[in-house]
C-alpha positions as CSV (number, residue, x, y, z in Angstrom):
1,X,-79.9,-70.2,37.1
2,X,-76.4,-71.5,37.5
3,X,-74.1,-71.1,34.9
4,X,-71.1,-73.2,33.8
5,X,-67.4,-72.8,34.4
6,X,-66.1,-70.4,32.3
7,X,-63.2,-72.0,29.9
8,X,-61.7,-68.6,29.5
9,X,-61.1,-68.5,33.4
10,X,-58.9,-72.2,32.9
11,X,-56.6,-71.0,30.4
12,X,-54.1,-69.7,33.3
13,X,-54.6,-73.4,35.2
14,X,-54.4,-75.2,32.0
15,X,-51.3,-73.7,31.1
16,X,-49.3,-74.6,34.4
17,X,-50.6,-77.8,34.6
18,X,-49.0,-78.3,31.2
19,X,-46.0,-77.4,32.3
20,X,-46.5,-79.5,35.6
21,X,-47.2,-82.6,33.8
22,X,-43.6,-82.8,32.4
23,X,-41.7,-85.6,33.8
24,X,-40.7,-84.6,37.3
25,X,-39.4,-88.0,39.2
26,X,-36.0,-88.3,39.5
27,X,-34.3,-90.5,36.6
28,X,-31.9,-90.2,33.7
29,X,-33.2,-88.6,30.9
30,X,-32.4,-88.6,27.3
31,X,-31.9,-85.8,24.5
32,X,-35.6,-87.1,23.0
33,X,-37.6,-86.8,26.5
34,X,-35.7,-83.4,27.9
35,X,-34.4,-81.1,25.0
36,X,-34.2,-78.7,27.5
37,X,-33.5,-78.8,31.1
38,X,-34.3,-76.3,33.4
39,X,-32.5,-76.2,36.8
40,X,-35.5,-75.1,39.8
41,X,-32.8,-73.7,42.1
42,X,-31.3,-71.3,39.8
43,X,-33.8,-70.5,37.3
44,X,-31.4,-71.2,34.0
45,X,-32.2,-73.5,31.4
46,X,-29.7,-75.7,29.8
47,X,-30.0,-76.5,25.9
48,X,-27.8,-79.7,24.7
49,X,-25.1,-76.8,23.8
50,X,-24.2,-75.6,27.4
51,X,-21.8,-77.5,29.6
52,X,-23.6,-78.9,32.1
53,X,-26.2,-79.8,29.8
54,X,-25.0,-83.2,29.7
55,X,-24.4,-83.7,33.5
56,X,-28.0,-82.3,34.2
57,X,-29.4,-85.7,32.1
58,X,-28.2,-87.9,34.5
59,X,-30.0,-88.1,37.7
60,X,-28.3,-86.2,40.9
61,X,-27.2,-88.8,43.3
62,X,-28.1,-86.8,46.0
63,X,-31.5,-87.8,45.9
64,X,-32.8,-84.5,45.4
65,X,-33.6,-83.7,42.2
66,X,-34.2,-79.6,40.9
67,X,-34.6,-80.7,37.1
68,X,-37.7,-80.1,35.1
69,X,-37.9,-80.7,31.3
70,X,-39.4,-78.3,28.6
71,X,-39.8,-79.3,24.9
72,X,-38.6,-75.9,24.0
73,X,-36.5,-73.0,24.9
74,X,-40.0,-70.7,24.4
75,X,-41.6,-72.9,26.9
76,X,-38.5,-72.9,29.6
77,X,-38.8,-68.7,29.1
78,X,-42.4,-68.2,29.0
79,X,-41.9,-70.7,32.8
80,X,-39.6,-67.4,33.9
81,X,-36.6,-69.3,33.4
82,X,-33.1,-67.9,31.7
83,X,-30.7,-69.6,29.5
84,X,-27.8,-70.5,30.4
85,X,-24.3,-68.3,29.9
86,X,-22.2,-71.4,29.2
């Protein structure tokens, strides 16, 4: 007899899909959508009270974009991210 997927065994996926599902296409963002920004190359998280908070809303004209948004600073820590010194 087969038996069903285990929802204990999910909670790991579940959780990084959460944080997957996030907006991740390069745009400008506002305060509302992104209260916190976390940069993918570095591994900091900005809050709207660090410097480059700011600059990080706007979408990098490079085309690349290394922002992901987090609701919270808990969330940007429990993603292994660090907050940032400035």
């Amino acid at each position: 007899m087969k038996q069903g997927i285990r929802t204990k065994s999910l909670l790991p996926f579940l959780a990084l899909l959460a944080v997957a599902s996030t907006p991740a296409s390069a745009k400008d963002y506002t305060r509302l959508e992104c209260p916190v920004i976390g940069n993918v190359s570095s591994g900091i998280y900005h809050t709207p009270a660090s410097d480059a908070y700011r600059k990080l809303l706007k979408e990098n004209q490079n085309g690349e974009d290394n922002r992901t948004c987090f609701k919270t600073e808990q969330e940007a820590r429990n993603a292994g991210y660090r907050k940032s010194r400035k």
